[in-house]
C-alpha positions in Angstrom: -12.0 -13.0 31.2 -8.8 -13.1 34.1 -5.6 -13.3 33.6 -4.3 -16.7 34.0 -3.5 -17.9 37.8 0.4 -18.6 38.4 -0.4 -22.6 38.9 -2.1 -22.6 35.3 0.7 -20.3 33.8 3.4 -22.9 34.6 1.7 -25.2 32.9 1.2 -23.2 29.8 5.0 -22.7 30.0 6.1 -26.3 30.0 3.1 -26.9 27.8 4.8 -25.0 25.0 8.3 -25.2 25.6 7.7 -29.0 24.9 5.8 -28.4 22.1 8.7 -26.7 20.5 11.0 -29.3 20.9 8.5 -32.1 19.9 7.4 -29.7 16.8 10.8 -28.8 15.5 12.2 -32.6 15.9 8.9 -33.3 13.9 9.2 -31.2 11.5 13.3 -32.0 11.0 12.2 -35.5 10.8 9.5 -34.5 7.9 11.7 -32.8 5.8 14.6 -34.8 5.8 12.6 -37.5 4.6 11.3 -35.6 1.9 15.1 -34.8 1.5 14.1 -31.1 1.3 18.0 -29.9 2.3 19.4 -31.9 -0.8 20.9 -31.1 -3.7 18.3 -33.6 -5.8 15.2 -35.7 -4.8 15.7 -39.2 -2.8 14.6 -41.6 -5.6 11.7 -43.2 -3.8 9.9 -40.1 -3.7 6.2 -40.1 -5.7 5.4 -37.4 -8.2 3.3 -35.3 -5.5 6.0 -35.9 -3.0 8.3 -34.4 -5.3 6.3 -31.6 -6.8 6.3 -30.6 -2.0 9.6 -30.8 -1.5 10.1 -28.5 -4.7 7.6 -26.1 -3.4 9.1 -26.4 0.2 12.2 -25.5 -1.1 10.8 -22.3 -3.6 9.3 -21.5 0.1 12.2 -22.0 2.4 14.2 -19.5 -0.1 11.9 -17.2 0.4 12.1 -17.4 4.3 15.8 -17.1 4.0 16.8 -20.3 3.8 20.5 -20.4 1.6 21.1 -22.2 -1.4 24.4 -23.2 -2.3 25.9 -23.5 -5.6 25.9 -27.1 -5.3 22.6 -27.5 -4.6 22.5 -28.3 -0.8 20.0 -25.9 1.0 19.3 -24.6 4.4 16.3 -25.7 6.1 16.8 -23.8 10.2 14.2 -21.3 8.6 11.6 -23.0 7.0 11.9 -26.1 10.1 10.9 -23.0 12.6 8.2 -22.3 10.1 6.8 -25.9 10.2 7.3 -26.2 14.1 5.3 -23.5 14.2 2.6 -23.2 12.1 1.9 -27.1 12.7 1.7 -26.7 16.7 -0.4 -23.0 16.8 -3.0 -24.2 14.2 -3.3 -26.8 16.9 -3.7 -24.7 19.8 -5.8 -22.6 17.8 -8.3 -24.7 17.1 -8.4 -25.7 20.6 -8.7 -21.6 21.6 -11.8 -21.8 19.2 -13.4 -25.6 20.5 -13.3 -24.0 24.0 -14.8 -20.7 23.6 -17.8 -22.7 20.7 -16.3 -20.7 17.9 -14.8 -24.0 15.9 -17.1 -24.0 13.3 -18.0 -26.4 10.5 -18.3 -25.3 6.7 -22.2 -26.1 6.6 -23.3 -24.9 2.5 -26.5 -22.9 5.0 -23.9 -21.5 6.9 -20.7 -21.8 9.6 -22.2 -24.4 12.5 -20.1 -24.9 15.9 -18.7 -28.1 16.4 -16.9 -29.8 19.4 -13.3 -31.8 18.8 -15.7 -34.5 20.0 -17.1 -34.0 16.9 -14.5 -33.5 14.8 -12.9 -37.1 15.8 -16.8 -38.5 14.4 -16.6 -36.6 11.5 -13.0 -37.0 10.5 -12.8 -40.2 8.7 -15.9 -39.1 6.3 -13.8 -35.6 5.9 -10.8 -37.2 5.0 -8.9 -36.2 7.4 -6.8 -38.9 9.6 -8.0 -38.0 12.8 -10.2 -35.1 14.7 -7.2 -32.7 15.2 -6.2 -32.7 11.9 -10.0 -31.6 11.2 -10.2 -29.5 13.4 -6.9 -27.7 12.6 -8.3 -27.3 8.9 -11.5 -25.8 10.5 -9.6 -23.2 12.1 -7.5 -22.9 8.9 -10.2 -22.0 7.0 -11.9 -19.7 9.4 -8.5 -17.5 9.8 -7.0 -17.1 6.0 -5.5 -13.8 6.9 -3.4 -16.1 9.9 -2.8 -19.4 8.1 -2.3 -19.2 4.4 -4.5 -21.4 2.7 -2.5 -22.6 -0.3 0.9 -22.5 2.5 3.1 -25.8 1.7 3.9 -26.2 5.1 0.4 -27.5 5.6 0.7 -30.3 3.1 3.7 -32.0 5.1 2.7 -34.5 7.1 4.6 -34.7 10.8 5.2 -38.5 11.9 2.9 -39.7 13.6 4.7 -40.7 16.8 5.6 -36.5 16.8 2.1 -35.8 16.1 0.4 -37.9 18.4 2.7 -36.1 21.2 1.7 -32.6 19.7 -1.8 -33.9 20.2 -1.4 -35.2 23.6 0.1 -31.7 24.3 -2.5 -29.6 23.9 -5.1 -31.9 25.1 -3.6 -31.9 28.5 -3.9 -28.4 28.9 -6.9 -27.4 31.2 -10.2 -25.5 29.7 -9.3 -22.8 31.8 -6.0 -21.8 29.7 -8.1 -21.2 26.8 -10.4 -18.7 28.8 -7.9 -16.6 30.3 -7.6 -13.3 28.9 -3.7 -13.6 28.5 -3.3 -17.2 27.3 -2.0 -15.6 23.8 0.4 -13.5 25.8 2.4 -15.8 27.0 2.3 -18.7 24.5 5.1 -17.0 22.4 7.6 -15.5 25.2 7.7 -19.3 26.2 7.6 -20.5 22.6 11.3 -17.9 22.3 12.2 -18.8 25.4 14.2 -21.4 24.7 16.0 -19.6 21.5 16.7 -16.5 24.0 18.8 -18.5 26.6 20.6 -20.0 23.2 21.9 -16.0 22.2 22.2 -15.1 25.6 24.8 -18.1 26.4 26.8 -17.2 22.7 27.1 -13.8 22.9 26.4 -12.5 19.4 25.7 -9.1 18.1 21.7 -9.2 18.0 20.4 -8.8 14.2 17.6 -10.6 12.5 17.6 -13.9 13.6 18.4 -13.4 17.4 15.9 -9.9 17.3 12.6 -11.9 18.0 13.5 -13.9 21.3 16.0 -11.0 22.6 12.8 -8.1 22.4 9.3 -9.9 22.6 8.4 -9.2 25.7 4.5 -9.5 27.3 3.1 -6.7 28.8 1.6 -7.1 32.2 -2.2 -6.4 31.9 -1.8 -3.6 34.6 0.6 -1.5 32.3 -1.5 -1.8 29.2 -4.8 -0.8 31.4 -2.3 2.2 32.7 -1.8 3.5 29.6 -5.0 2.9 27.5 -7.4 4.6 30.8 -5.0 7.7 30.9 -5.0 8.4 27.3 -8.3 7.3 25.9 -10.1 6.7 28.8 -8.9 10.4 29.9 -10.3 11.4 26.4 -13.4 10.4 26.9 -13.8 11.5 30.5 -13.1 15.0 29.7 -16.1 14.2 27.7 -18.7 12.3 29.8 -18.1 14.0 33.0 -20.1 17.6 33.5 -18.6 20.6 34.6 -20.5 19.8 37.8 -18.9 16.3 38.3 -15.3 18.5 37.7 -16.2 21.1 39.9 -17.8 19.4 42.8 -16.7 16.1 43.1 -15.0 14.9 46.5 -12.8 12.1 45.5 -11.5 10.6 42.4 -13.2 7.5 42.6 -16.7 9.5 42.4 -15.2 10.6 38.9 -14.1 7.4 37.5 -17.7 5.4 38.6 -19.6 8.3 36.9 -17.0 8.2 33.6 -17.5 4.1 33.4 -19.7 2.3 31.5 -20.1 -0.8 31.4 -17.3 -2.8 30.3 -14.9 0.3 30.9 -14.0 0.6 34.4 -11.4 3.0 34.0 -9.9 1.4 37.1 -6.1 3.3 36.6 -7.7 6.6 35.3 -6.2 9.5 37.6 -7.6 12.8 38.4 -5.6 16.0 39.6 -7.1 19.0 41.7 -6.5 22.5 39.6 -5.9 25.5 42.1 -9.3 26.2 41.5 -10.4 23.3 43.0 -11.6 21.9 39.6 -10.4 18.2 38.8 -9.0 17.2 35.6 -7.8 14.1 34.1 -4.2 14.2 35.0 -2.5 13.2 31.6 -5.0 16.2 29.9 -7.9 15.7 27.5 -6.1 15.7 24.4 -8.4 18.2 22.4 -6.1 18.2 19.4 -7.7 14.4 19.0 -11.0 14.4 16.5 -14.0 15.1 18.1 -15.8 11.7 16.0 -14.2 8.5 17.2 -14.2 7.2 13.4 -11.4 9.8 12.7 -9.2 8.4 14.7 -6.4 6.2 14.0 -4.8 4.2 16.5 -0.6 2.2 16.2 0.7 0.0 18.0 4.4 -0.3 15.7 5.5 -3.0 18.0 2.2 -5.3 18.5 3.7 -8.5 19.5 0.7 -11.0 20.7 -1.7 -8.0 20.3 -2.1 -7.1 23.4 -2.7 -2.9 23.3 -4.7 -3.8 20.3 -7.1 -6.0 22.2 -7.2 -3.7 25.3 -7.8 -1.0 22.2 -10.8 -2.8 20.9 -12.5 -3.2 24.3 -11.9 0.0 25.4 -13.4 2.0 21.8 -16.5 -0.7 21.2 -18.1 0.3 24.5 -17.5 4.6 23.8 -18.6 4.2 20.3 -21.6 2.4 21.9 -22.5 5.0 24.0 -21.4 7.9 21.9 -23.0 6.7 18.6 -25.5 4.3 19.8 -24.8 1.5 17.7 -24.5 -2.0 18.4 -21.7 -4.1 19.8 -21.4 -5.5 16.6 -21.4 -2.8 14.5 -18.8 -1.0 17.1 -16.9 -4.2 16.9 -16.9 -3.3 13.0 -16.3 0.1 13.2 -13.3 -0.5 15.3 -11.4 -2.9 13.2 -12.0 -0.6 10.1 -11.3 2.4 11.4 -8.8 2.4 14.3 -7.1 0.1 15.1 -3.1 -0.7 13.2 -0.5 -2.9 14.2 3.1 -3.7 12.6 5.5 -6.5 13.8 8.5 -7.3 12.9 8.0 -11.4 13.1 5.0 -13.0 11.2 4.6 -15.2 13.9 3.7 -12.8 15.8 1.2 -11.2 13.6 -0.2 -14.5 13.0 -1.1 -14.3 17.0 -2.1 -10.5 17.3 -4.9 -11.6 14.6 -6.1 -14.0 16.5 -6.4 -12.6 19.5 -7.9 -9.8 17.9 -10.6 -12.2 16.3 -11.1 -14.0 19.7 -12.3 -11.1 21.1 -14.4 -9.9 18.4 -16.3 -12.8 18.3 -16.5 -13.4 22.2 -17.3 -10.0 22.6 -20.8 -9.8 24.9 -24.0 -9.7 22.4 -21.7 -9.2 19.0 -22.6 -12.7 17.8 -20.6 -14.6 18.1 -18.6 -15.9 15.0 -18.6 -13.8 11.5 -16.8 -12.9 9.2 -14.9 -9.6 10.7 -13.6 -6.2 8.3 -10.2 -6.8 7.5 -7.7 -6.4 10.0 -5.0 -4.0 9.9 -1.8 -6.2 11.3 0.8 -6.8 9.3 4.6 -8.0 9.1 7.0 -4.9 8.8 9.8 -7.7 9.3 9.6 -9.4 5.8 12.3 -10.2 4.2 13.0 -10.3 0.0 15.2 -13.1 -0.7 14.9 -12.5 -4.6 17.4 -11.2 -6.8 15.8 -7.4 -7.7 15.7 -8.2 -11.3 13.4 -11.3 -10.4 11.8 -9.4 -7.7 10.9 -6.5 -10.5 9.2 -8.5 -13.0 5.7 -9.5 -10.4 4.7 -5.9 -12.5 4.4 -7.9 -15.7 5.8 -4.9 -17.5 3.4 -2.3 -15.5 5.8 0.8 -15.0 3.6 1.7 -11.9 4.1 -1.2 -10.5 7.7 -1.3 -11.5 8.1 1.8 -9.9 6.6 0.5 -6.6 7.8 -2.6 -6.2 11.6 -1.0 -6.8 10.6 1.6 -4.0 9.2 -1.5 -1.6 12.8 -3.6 -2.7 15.0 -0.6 -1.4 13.1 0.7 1.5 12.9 -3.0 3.1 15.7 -4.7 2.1 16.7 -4.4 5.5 13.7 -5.2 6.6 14.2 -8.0 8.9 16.6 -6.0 11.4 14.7 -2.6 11.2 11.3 -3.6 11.2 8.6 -0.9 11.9 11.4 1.8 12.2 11.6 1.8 8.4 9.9 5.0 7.1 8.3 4.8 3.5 8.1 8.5 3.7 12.0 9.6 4.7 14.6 7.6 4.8 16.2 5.9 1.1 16.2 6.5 -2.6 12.9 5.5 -3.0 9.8 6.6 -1.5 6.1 5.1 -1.6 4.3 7.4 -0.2 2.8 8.5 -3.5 1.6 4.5 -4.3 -1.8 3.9 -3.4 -2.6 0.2 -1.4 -5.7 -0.1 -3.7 -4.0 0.4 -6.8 -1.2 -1.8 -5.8 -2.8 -4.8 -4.5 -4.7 -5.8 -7.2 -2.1 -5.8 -9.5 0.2 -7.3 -7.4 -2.6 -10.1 -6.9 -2.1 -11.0 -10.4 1.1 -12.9 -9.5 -0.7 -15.1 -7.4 -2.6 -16.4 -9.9 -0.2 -18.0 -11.9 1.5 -21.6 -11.8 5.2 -20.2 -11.3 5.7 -21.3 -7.6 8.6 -18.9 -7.6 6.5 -15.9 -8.5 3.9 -16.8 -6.0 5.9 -16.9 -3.4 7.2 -14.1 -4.3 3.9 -12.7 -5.1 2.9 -13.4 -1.3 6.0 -11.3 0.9 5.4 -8.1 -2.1 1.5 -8.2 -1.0 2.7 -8.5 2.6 5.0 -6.0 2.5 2.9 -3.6 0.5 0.5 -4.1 3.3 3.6 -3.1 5.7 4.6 -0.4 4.0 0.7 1.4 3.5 0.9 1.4 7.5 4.2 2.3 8.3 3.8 5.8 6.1 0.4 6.4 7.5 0.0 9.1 10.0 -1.7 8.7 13.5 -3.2 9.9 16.3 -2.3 7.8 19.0 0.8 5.4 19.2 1.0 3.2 21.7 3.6 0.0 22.7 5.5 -1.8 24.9 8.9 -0.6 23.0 11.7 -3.7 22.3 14.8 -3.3 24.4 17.8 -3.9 23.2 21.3 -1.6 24.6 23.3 -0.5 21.7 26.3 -2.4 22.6 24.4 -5.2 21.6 23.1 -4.1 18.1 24.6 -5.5 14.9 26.0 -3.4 12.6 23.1 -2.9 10.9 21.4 -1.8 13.5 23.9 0.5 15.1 25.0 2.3 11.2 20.6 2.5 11.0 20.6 4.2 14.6 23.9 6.4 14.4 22.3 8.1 11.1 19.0 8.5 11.4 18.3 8.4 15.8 21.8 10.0 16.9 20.2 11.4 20.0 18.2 8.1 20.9 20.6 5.5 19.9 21.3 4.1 23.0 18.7 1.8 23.0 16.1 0.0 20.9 13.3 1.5 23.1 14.3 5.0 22.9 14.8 4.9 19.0 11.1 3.4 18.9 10.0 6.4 20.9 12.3 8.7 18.7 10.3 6.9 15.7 7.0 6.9 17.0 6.9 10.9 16.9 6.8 10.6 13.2 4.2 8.4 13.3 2.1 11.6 14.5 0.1 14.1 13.2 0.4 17.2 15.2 -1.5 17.0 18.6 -0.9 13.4 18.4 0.0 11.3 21.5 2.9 8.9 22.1 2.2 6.3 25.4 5.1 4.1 25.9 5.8 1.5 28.1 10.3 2.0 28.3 12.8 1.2 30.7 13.7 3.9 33.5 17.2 4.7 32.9 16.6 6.9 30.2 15.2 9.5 32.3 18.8 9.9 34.0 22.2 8.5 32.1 24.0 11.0 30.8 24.2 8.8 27.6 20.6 10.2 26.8 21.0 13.8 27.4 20.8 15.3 24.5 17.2 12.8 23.9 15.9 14.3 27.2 16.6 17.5 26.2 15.3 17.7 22.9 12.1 15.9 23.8 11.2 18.5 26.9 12.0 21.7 24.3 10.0 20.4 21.3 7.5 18.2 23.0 4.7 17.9 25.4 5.1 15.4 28.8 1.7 14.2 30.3 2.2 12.0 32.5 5.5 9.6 33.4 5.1 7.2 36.5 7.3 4.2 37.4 5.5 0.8 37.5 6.0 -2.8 38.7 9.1 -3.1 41.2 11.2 0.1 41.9 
């Protein structure tokens, strides 16, 4: 797959920035009728239209969304919820219909199906037209993206909105949806529009400007930088013979005799010792495990998925050749074993699976579609609008669970500005690291399966942030991200009291705290590979950072990339 071509790009960009407008008018349109912001129902409301707007509001609560004494409620949260959910299912399904991965529910099993098809079979479906059943196909194919039993999926956009959505994403060309960084870009232009809004007012960044200011795609160059001098080094150290080090004349022989197929290891580099031996030049990283299923791979800052993509492409192919298995069972391996990723917006996380999936099932001789191992993305930016008493009683009187869903209410209450810098394992009263995820997620399932909306919801963000909160006190042997930036003059207080107390030395920025963070994220002989802006290397505001990092830590390789 190629990157998308610049002509094809702008497209995609006022593809989507329209989209947004048209989706969040839609959806402002939707719930107004439904009188969702008011303090009581609109009288000509039916019984199920009333029993939605309830659950819409339980729902927008939980986003965020305020409710005042009198009754009248927010609904900016929960209208970027429906603006979005509505339009990506869309240009989901299309991602699928292109690539002949839409499939319909057959009883003998999933059977692809064109949106050709899906207008033919829509009206005998019940659905009003083929996008709408199409866009439940993809639903039900990606439960861990779309939530099936989600309220925002029962409210129905007006038609002159939808018909526009759908002309949309029918205009974009085939070719978008083969690209290998379509994904990428679809949500820096989705933000784009909310990031010139907080750059024009000027506000202290916190957790409703954070998204826009600090999601930032990484250029496919960088990520193919970093994952062929870490893992790709690992694994040359490996493959190549002392022969190949000893006596090879350039560095291109090495990296042709390292590559296999579907690993080109095009940005690997190779240094001459004084003994004329060659060497990877970031090192070999021999503290790593010797058995690729030992190790665990973090991106804390995983945005559309990129790294975890490039991750999955890079492993399936050594696992291959070292463990001669399939593609698919690599592809399994993989997902189960090494790769994790935390975000600090859902939406996000919504796209990193997906992408994820995509290339699961378009890896070469995997397949195709199947049902793939979980996959270990979640939201570390999810925030707990309950009261703590309320928020308390999901453990139905269990004082285990009690005990950890007090720990999971103090450690993320902040949640939504500090994101994947929270640490389960140091910082706060409480402290989960002793809470097992298999214990806790059964038991917190039970809350789901009640007819409280209230606890559902509720139910849903504790199982998401339980989720969070299992990777963010793992340990690991490889972090690697393109870091948020974000200077500390323009943190929120928040922010600035997190970074001044816990990251004194790396508080200047966003991106250096990150890397600050990252090294707890290690086990000893781990490895950190960053993507970060330059000027941390020289302002005398990082000093005391630089110096601390080159006594207590080991450098392997720092280059400047893009323009300089």
């Amino acid at each position: 797959m190629q990157p998308l071509d610049k002509t094809l790009r702008n497209t995609l960009e006022k593809t989507v920035k329209e989209a947004r407008d048209q989706a969040e008018s839609a959806a402002r349109a939707a719930l107004e009728q439904l009188g969702v912001g008011d303090p009581s129902a609109p009288p000509h409301l039916s019984e199920s239209e009333r029993d939605l707007r309830r659950r819409l509001r339980i729902h927008g609560r939980q986003l965020g969304d305020v409710k005042s004494d009198k009754g009248v409620q927010e609904i900016d949260r929960l209208l970027e919820e429906v603006a979005y959910e509505h339009w990506h299912r869309m240009l989901f399904a299309r991602f699928l219909a292109e690539n002949n991965l839409l499939m319909y529910p057959d009883p003998t099993g999933p059977v692809p199906v064109t949106l050709e098809e899906c207008e033919d079979l829509a009206a005998d479906e019940g659905a009003a037209n083929g996008w709408e059943l199409a866009s439940r196909y993809a639903s039900t194919m990606l439960p861990q993206i779309f939530r099936p039993d989600s309220p925002v999926f029962e409210l129905i956009l007006p038609p002159e909105y939808q018909h526009e959505l759908e002309r949309l994403v029918s205009g974009l060309a085939p070719d978008v949806f083969a690209a290998s960084d379509s994904l990428g870009w679809v949500y820096q232009y989705w933000q784009a529009k909310r990031k010139d809004e907080v750059n024009k007012s000027g506000v202290k960044i916190g957790a409703r400007e954070l998204p826009s200011q600090t999601q930032l795609f990484t250029e496919p160059y960088m990520v193919s930088f970093l994952l062929d001098n870490s893992l790709g080094a690992w694994w040359a150290a490996r493959r190549l013979s002392e022969e190949d080090l000893n006596n090879a004349a350039t560095e291109d022989e090495l990296r042709t005799k390292a590559s296999l197929p579907g690993l080109p290891l095009t940005y690997l580099r190779f240094v001459k010792e004084e003994t004329g031996r060659w060497t990877p030049a970031a090192g070999a990283f021999d503290a790593w495990p010797q058995h690729l299923s030992e190790l665990k791979t973090l991106d804390p800052c995983c945005g559309s998925g990129h790294f975890l993509v490039a991750g999955l492409q890079m492993l399936v192919p050594i696992r291959m050749e070292m463990e001669g298995i399939s593609a698919k069972e690599a592809i399994d391996a993989v997902i189960r074993e090494n790769l994790h990723g935390l975000e600090i917006d859902q939406r996000c996380v919504e796209l990193a699976a997906f992408a994820l999936a995509m290339t699961a099932w378009t890896y070469p001789e995997a397949g195709g579609y199947r049902e793939l191992p979980e996959l270990a993305i979640a939201c570390s930016g999810l925030a707990i609008s309950a009261k703590k008493e309320d928020w308390i009683t999901l453990a139905g009187g269990d004082q285990d669970l009690e005990y950890a869903l007090d720990c999971l209410y103090e450690q993320f209450s902040q949640a939504p500005v500090l994101g994947s810098l929270i640490d389960p394992t140091g910082f706060g009263s409480g402290n989960i690291v002793s809470v097992q995820w298999d214990t806790l997620g059964p038991l917190l399932k039970k809350a789901l399966s009640g007819q409280d909306v209230e606890r559902v919801e509720m139910g849903v963000v504790a199982q998401g942030i339980a989720r969070a909160a299992a990777i963010l006190a793992g340990k690991y042997h490889w972090i690697i991200t393109n870091a948020p930036y974000l200077a500390y003059r323009k943190q929120n207080d928040i922010l600035l009291a997190f970074s001044k107390n816990y990251y004194p030395y790396s508080k200047s920025d966003l991106a250096t705290i990150f890397l600050d963070r990252g090294l707890k994220f290690c086990f000893h002989g781990g490895l950190e590979c960053f993507v970060l802006p330059q000027n941390w290397l020289f302002l005398t505001s990082y000093l005391k950072l630089r110096e601390k990092l080159l006594k207590e830590e080991i450098w392997h390789l720092i280059t400047w990339t893009g323009s300089i």
